[in-house]
C-alpha positions as CSV (number, residue, x, y, z in Angstrom):
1,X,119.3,94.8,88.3
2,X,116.4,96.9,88.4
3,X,112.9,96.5,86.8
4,X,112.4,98.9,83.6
5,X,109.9,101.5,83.6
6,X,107.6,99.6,82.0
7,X,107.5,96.8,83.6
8,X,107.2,98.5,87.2
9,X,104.2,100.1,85.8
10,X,102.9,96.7,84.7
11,X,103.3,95.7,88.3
12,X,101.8,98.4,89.2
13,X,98.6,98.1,87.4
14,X,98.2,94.0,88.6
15,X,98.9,95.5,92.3
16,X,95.9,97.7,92.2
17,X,93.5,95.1,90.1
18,X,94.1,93.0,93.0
19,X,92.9,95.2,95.1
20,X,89.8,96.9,93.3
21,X,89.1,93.2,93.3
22,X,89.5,93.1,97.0
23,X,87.5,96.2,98.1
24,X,84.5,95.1,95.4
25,X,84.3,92.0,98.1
26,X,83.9,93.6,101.1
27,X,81.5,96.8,99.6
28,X,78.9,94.1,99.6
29,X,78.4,93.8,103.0
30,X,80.1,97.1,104.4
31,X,78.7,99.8,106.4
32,X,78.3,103.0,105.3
33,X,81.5,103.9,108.0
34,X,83.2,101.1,106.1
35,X,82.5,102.5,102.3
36,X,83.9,105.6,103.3
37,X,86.8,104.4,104.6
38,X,87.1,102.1,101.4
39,X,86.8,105.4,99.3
40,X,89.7,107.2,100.8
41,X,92.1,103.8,100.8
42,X,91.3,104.0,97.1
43,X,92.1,108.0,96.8
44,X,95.1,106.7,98.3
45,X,95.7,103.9,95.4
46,X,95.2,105.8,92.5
47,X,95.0,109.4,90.8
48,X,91.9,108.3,89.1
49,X,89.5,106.7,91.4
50,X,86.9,109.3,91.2
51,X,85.6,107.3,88.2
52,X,85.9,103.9,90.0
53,X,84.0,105.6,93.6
54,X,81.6,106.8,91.3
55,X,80.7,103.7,89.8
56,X,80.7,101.4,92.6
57,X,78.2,104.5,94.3
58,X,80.8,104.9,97.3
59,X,82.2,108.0,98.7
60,X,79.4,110.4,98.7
61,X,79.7,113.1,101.2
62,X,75.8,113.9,103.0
């Protein structure tokens, strides 16, 4: 029987905390190559990570 709506969403959501929580680990000691590739793996993740690249100061386009 499938999940409900709600609870796929739910799954969802713990999915992607696990892996903010991942990519906030290796940010600390990535390389500027590395950050950008973390920024579009979380464009990939989530309609609104523009608020979370902004935060962490990732992502910025020179």
């Amino acid at each position: 029987m499938p999940l409900s709506e709600r609870k796929q969403e739910l799954k969802r959501r713990r999915h992607r905390k696990k892996k903010y929580e991942i990519f906030a680990r290796k940010l600390v000691k990535a390389t500027v190559s590395e950050k950008t590739v973390i920024a579009e793996k979380l464009r990939c993740l989530t309609p609104g990570c523009e608020v979370l690249i902004e935060a962490w100061d990732i992502g910025k386009k020179r």
